[in-house]
N, C-alpha and C positions, 0 to 999 in steps of 0.2 A: 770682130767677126765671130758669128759662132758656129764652132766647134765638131759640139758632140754634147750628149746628153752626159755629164759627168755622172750624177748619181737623181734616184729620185727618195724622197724622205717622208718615211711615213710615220705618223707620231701615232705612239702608244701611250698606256698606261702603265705596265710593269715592261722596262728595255730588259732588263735581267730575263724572263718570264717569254716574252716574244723571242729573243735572239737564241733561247733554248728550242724555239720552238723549228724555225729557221736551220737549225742545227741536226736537232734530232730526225721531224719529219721532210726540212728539204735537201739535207745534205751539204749545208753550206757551212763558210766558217766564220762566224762573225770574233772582229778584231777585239781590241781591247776597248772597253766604255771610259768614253772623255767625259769630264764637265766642262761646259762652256756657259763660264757664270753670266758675260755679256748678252748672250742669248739667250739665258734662263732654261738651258736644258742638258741633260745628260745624253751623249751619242756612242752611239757606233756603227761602224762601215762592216758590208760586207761584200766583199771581192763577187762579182758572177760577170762572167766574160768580161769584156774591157771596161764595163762600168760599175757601179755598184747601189744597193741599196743602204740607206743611212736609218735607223732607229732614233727617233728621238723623241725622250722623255721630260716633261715638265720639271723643274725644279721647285714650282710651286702652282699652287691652280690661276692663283692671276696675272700669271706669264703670258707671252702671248700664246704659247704652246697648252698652258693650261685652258685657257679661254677656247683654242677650238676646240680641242679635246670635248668640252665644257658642250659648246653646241651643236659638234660635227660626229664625236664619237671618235672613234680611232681608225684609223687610212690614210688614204694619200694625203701628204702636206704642201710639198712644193717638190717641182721639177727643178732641178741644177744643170746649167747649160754652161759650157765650158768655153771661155774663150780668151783670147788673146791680151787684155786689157780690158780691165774691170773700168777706170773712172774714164776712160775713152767710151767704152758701149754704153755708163750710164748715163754721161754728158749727152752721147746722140739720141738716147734713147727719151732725157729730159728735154732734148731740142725739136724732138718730136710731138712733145705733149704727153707722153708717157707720164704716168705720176710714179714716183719714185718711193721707196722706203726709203733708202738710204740713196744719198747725195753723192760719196766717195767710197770707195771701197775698204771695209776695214779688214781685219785678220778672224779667219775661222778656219774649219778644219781642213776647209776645200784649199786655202790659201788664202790668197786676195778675194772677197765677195762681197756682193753689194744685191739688196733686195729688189723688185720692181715689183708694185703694188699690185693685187689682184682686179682692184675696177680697171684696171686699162688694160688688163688680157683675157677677159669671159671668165671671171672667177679662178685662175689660175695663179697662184705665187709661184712664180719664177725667181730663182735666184743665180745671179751669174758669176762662176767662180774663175778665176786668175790662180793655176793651180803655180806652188811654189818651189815644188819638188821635192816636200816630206811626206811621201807615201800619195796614194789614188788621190783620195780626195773627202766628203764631206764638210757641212758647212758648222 
């Protein structure tokens, strides 16, 4: 079942550079910058009401982070929707015909997460997180 919007993630080109930005002119406080070498990208969360926005930067251009950047430019990446049981919503969600990135859910920042592919939701990557209870969240 889902949830709540956990965070939405928008990839840049300098996270350092952006989350000053986020900082200085909107008054936010973004956390500490992870690598998350499985994903090919550099994160960080930033708390604003009960959810949060996620920064994330390429670890190199032929990541898949690198590759939108590459055709999309920098903005929204994917919505993170929070729920109860990552390989339960993505087993249903395969049983649907949903096409999947990932099969089972593995470990990221949000917790347990698991990708669902942008052709079977109008151009949107949704990712669904199973939070673990170290800190809000990101993937």
């Amino acid at each position: 079942m889902i949830k709540r919007v956990n965070h939405i993630a928008i990839a840049v080109k300098n996270i350092e550079e952006t989350a000053a930005l986020y900082r200085d002119v909107l008054g936010l406080n973004p956390g500490e910058v992870h690598t998350v070498p499985d994903q090919g990208v550099k994160a960080v969360m930033i708390p604003i009401g009960d959810g949060e926005i996620e920064l994330i930067e390429p670890l190199s251009p032929d990541s898949g982070v690198g590759k939108f950047l590459e055709n999309k430019g920098e903005g929204i990446h994917h919505i993170c929707l929070e729920v109860d049981d990552v390989d339960k919503e993505l087993a249903s969600l395969g049983g649907k015909g949903v096409s999947l990135i990932d099969k089972v859910g593995r470990a990221g920042l949000a917790g347990k997460v698991g990708f669902v592919h942008p052709r079977s939701t109008k151009g949107v990557l949704f990712e669904l997180a199973q939070p673990t209870g170290h800190g809000k969240g990101g993937s």
